[in-house]
C-alpha positions, 0 to 999 in steps of 0.5 A: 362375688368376693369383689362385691363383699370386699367392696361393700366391706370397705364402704361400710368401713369408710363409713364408721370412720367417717362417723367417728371423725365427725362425733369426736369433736362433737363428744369433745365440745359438750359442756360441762354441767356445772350444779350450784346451790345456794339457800336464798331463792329465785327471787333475790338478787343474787339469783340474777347474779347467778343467771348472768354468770350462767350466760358468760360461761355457756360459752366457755364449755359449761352449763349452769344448773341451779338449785335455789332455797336449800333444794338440792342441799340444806343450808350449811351442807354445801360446802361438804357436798362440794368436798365429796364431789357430790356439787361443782360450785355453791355459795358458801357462807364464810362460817362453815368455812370456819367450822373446818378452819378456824382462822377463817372466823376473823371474817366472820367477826361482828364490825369487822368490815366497814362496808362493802367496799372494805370487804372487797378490797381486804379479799382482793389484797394478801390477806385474801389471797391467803384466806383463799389459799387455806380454802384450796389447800385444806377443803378443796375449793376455789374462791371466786370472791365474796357475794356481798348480800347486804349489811346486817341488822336486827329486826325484833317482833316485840315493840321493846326499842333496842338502843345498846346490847343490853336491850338485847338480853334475853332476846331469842335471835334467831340465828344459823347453826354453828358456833360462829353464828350462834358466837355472834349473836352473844356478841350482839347481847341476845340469846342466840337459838338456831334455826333453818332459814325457811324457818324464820317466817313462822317462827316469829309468827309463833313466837318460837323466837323473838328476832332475826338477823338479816340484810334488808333484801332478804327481810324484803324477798323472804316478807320477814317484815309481815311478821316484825313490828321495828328494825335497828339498824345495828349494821353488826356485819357485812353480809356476803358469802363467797362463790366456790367451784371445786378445785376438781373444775378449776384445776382443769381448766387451763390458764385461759379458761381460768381467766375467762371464769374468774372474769365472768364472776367478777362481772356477775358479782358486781352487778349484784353487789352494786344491785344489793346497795341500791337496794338495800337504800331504798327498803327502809322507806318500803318497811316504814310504809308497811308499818315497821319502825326503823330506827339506828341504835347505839352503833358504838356500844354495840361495836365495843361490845362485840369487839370486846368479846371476840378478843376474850374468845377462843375464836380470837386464838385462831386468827393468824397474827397479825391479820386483824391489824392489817384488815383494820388499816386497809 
C-alpha cells in the first residue's frame, strides 16, 4: 500500500516538475506591454508611424498599445507620466522638454531649423547627442529621434491678409500652454492665448481666438480649414516632436535589443517623415479648392523679428554656448 502512495507521490511530483519546465520559458517570453500616448489622432500619419514601429517590435518581446488624442494623457502631460512610470513611451513635444530643462528651448526657437532634413541631421550630430543626453540624464527618458510633423504656419479666420509681423498685432493665436509656446507666438507679433488642441476647431468657430499655428497635415486631419478663410505660409518653424521610451525599458534591454529598437523607430520615422513632406505638397492645392487663400508672406521679416527676439530673451540665456553657431553652420 505504501509501494502505491510513494508511487503515485512520485508520479504526481514528475508531473509539476514537468509543468514548470515547460511554463518558465513560457512565462519568460511574454512580452512586454509598452503603452504610448500622443495627442494627434488615429487619423494622422503619424499614427501609421506608430502602427509600423508596433509590427517591427512585436517580434523583439514587446506589444505596443496606443492611446491617440490626449485619451490616456492630456497634451503636455506625457512626459511627467513617463517620468513617474505612470507611461513606457510617448511623443513629446520639445517644449515641455524645455519646461524642465531649459537649454532645450534653442530647438524650439522660430527659424531654427531650415527644413526637415536640417533638423535630422543637427539630432544625429554632437549637438543632439548632447540634446539627448540632458533628457536621459535629468528626466529619465531615451530619445529615439524627433517625428517630423510638417512646417509651420498661420491659418487666421478673419480675411485680414498678413504680410510681416505687424499684421499679427493684436491676433489671438492660439497656442499651447507653456511659456516656450506662448514665447513664440510673441515672436511671430500675435497675442498668443493658450488653449487645448481638441479646442482649436470650436474656437475659431466662436471666435474665442483668431488663429492657429499648425502643419497643413494637422489643419487637414483636424478640418481646421472648415473654420478658417486664408493661411500664410510663414514656415516659422519645423514641426516635430521626439519619440521617447523611459530609460526604465531601455535600460533593460541589452545592447542587441537596443540596436534592433532604435533600428525599428528609425524605419517607422522615416517613413513618416517622407510621408508628411509629401503631404504637406499636395494640401495647398486641397485648402484652395475648399476656399482657403493660401499665400507666403514676408518670410524675411518674420524671421528678423522672431531672431531678434529670441536673442534679447531670458530663454537665450539658457542655450549652451556655442550651440546655435554650430546648429546654424550645419
Amino acid at each position: 500500500m505504501s509501494l502505491g502512495i510513494n508511487r503515485r507521490l512520485l508520479m504526481a511530483a514528475g508531473a509539476a516538475v514537468l509543468a514548470c519546465s515547460i511554463a518558465g520559458p513560457v512565462m519568460a517570453q511574454s512580452p512586454q506591454n509598452l503603452r504610448f500616448s500622443a495627442v494627434f489622432s488615429e487619423q494622422d500619419i503619424r499614427a501609421q508611424m506608430m502602427k509600423r514601429f508596433g509590427e517591427e517590435v512585436t517580434g523583439q518581446g514587446f506589444t505596443l498599445q496606443p492611446y491617440y488624442g490626449g485619451t490616456l494623457f492630456k497634451q503636455g502631460t506625457e512626459l511627467v507620466a513617463m517620468q513617474r512610470g505612470n507611461l513606457e513611451m510617448g511623443n513629446i513635444a520639445p517644449q515641455d522638454i524645455s519646461n524642465q530643462i531649459p537649454a532645450w528651448s534653442i530647438v524650439t526657437s522660430a527659424y531654427l531649423f531650415r527644413d526637415a532634413e536640417h533638423m535630422k541631421k543637427v539630432f544625429a550630430s554632437d549637438v543632439g547627442q548632447q540634446l539627448k543626453k540632458m533628457a536621459s540624464d535629468q528626466l529619465g527618458i531615451h530619445i529615439l529621434g524627433p517625428t517630423y510633423f510638417g512646417a509651420r504656419h498661420v491659418g487666421l479666420k478673419p480675411n485680414k491678409k498678413i504680410n510681416t509681423p505687424a499684421d499679427l498685432a493684436g491676433v489671438k493665436l492660439r497656442m499651447p500652454g507653456g511659456d516656450a509656446w506662448q514665447f513664440l507666438g510673441q515672436s511671430l507679433g500675435a497675442n498668443p492665448t493658450p488653449m487645448a488642441y481638441a479646442e482649436v476647431y470650436t474656437g475659431l468657430q466662436t471666435g474665442a481666438i483668431d488663429g492657429q499655428d499648425n502643419p497643413l497635415p494637422n489643419v487637414e486631419n483636424m478640418k481646421f480649414y472648415e473654420v478658417m478663410s486664408q493661411i500664410a505660409l510663414t514656415s516659422h518653424l519645423v514641426g516635430f516632436d521626439v519619440l521617447a521610451v523611459s530609460n526604465k525599458v531601455w535600460n533593460a534591454m541589452s545592447p542587441e535589443k537596443q540596436a534592433a529598437f532604435q533600428a525599428a523607430a528609425d524605419k517607422a520615422i522615416e517613413w513618416s517623415t517622407q510621408e508628411h513632406l509629401k503631404k504637406e505638397a499636395e494640401l495647398a492645392t486641397f485648402f484652395k479648392s475648399k476656399g482657403l487663400e493660401i499665400y507666403t508672406p514676408d518670410q524675411k521679416a518674420f524671421r528678423d523679428y522672431a531672431q531678434k527676439k529670441y536673442l534679447a530673451s531670458d530663454l537665450a540665456k539658457s542655450w549652451q554656448p556655442g550651440m546655435l553657431d554650430k546648429i546654424n553652420a550645419m
